[in-house]
Structures are given as structure tokens and as C-alpha cells.
C-alpha positions as CSV (number, residue, x, y, z in Angstrom):
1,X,19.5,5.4,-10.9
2,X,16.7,3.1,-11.4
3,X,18.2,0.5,-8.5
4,X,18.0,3.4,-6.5
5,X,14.6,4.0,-7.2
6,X,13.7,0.5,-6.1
7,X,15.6,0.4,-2.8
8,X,14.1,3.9,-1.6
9,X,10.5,2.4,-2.4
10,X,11.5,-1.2,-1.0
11,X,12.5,0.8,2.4
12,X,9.1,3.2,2.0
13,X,7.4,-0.1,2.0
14,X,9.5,-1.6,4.7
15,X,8.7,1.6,7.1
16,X,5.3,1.0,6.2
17,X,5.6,-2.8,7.4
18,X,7.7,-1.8,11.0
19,X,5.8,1.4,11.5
20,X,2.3,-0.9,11.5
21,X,3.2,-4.1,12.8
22,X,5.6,-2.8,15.6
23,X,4.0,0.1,16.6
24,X,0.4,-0.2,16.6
25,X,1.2,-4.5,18.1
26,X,3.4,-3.8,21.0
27,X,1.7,-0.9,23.0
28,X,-1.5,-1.8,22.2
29,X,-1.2,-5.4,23.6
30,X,0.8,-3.9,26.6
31,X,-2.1,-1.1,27.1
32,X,-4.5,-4.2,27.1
33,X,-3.0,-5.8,29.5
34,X,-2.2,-3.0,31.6
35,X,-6.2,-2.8,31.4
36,X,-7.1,-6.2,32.3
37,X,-8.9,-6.7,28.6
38,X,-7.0,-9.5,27.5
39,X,-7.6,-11.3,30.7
40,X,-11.6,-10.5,30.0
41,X,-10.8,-12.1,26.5
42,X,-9.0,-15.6,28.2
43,X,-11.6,-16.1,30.5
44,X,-14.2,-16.0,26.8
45,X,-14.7,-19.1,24.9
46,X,-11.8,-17.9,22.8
47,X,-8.1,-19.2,23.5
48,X,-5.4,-17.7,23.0
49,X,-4.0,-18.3,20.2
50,X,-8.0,-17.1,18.5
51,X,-7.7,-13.5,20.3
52,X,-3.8,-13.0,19.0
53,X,-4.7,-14.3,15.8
54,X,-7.8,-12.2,15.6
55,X,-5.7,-9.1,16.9
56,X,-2.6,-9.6,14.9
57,X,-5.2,-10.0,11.0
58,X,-6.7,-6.8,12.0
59,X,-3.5,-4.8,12.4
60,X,-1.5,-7.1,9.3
61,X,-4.9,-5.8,7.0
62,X,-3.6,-2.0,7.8
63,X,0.1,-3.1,7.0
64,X,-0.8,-4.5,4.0
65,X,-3.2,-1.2,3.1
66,X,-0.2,1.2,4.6
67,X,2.0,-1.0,1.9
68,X,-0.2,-0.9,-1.0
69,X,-0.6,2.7,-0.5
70,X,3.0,3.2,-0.6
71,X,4.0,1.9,-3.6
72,X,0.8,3.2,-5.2
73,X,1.5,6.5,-4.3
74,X,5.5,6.2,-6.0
75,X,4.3,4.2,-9.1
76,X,0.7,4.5,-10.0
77,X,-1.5,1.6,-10.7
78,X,1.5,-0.7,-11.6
79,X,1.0,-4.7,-12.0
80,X,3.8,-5.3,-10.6
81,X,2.1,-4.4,-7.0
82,X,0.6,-8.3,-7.9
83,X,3.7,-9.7,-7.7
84,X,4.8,-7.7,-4.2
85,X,1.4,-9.1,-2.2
86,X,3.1,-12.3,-1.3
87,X,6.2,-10.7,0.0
88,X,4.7,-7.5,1.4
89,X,1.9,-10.2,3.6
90,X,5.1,-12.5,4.7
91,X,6.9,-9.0,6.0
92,X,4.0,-7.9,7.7
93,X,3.4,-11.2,9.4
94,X,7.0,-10.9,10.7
95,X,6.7,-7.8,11.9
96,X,3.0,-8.2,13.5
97,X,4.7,-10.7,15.3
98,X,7.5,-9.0,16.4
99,X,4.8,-6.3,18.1
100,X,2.7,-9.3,19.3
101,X,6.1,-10.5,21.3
102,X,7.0,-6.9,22.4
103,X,3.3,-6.6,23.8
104,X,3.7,-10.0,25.7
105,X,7.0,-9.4,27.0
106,X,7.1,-5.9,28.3
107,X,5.8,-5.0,31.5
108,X,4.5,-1.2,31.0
109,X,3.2,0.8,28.0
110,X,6.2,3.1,29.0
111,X,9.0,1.0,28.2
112,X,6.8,-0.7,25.4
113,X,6.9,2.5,23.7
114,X,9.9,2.8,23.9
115,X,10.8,-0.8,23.3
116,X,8.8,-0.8,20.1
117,X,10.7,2.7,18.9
118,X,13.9,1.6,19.8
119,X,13.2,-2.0,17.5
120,X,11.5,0.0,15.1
121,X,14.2,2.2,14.0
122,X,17.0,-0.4,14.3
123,X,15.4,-2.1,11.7
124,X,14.5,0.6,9.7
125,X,18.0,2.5,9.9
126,X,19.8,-0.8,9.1
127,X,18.4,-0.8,5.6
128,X,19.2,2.3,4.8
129,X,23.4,2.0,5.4
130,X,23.4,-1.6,4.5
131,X,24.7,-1.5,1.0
132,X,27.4,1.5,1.7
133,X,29.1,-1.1,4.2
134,X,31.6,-3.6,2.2
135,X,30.2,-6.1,0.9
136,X,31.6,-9.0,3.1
137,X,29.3,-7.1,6.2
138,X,26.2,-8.8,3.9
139,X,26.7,-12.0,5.3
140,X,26.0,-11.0,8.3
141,X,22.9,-8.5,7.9
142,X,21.4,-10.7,5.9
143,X,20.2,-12.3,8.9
144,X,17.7,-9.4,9.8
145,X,14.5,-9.6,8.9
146,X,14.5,-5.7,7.1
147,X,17.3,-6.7,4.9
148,X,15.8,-9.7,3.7
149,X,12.3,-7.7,3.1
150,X,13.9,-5.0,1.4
151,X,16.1,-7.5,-0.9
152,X,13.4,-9.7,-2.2
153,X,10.9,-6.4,-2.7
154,X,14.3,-5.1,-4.7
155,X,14.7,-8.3,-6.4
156,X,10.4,-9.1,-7.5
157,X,10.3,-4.6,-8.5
158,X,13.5,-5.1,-10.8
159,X,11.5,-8.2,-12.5
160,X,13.7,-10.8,-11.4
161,X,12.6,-13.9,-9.1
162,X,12.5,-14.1,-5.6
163,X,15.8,-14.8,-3.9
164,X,15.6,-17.7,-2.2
165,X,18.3,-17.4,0.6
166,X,16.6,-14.2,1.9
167,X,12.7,-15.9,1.8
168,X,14.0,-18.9,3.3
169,X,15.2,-16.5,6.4
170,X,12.0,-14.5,6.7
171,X,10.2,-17.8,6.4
172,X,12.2,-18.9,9.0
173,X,11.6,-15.8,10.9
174,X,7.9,-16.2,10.6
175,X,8.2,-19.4,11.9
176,X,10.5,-18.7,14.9
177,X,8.8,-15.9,15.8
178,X,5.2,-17.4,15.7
179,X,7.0,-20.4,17.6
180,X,7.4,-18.1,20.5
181,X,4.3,-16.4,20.7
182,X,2.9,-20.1,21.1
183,X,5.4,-20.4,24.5
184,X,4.1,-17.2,25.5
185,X,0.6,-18.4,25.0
186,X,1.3,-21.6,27.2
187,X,3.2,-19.7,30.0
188,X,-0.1,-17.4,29.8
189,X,-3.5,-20.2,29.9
């Protein structure tokens, strides 16, 4: 009962991460483009990689509250919240930056919406039938950023280490993704 326990607050914290970083990234950016504020911040002394940094730190800072507040409100003034910072901030950079590429990369704050929803849930839903599925299927979803999240939160709340395989992948996610944004910045100036 007690893995239980970990995997519903690992996906609690998880929703917290999507919900944030998808949802309040994507249709904002696409809203401030649609309103012509982000090209008012380019043509500022700031570049672009300053404004999506400065954008993406604000919304990552109510992640990681949204987060905290999650697990405090399940387990109480635990230390082992200490040990989930790292991973909780390395999931809510992925995610931040899956909003920031949304918000980019879709046209209207319509379709962002629903873009952002559609991403959202996907990646939400998939943790929560993962481990029902047999287990060769793990292979495979073990390339998606919510299962790796959810695993190595599992893995640091039951008191073992990190698993390295799965933060290798969301390091690699990080990476990837922020890779992109970088293209999107150049196709942008």
C-alpha cells in the first residue's frame, strides 16, 4: 500500500508540474504574441533568450510552489521534500519548456488552448495506466518525460537513489527541448 501511496503523490506532484508549466507557458506566450508584447520586448535591449528566460523562472517559481504545496499538503513538513527539490526543478524545467515551445509554435490562443490541454493530459493520463500495462510496454514509455518524473520522485520518496536511466532521459529532455527553443529564437531575431 505504501508504493501506492508514493505513485499517487508522485503523479499529484506531476499534475502540479504539467498543469503550471504547460498551461500557464503556452497560451500565455501565444496571447503575447497575438498582442504584439513580445515584439515590444525584442525591439528592448533584452534578447531573446533574456525575455524567455525571465518568463519561463517566473512561471517554473509557481511550479515549484504548486509542487511543494502538494506534497506538503499529503505528508506534512517531511525532510524528505529536501531531497525531491532537485528533481521536482528538473521536471518543471521540462515542462516550462514544453509550454515555451507550444507558445512559439502555435499560431492562435485557440488552438494553443487546446494544444496545451490536449499535451497536458497525455502526459498526465500516461502515468496513471503505465504500470497496469505489462511490463515489456516500459521500455517504451520510459521515453516520456512524465514517466521518467514520476519514477525518480517514486524512487528519492521510497528512500532509494535516483535512477539513473530515467534522469539521464529528462536531462536529455531538458536539453533537447531548450535546444529548440534556441532555433526558435534564431528563426525569431
Amino acid at each position: 500500500m505504501a508504493g501506492v501511496e508514493f505513485l499517487l503523490l508522485s503523479i499529484w506532484i506531476l499534475f502540479a508540474q504539467v498543469m503550471v508549466g504547460i498551461m500557464l507557458t503556452g497560451p500565455n506566450l501565444i496571447e503575447e504574441r497575438e498582442g504584439k508584447t513580445i515584439d515590444a520586448l525584442l525591439c528592448s535591449p533584452l534578447n531573446f533568450a533574456q525575455i524567455v528566460i525571465g518568463k519561463g523562472v517566473v512561471i517554473l517559481l509557481f511550479s515549484m510552489l504548486s509542487q511543494i504545496l502538494v506534497f506538503l499538503i499529503n505528508k506534512g513538513f517531511d525532510s524528505t521534500i529536501l531531497t525531491l527539490l532537485l528533481p521536482m526543478l528538473i521536471g518543471g524545467i521540462v515542462f516550462v519548456e514544453i509550454g515555451i515551445i507550444i507558445g512559439f509554435k502555435i499560431s492562435s490562443s485557440k488552438n494553443g488552448s487546446a494544444v496545451s490541454s490536449v499535451i497536458m493530459v497525455s502526459l498526465f493520463l500516461i502515468v496513471s495506466v503505465y504500470k497496469v500495462l505489462p511490463d515489456w510496454t516500459y521500455k517504451f514509455f520510459i521515453a516520456i518525460p512524465s514517466i521518467q518524473v514520476t519514477e525518480i520522485l517514486n524512487s528519492v520518496m521510497q528512500g532509494n537513489s535516483i535512477i539513473s536511466l530515467e534522469t539521464f532521459l529528462l536531462l536529455a529532455w531538458m536539453l533537447g527541448l531548450g535546444l529548440w527553443i534556441g532555433k526558435i529564437g534564431k528563426n525569431i531575431n
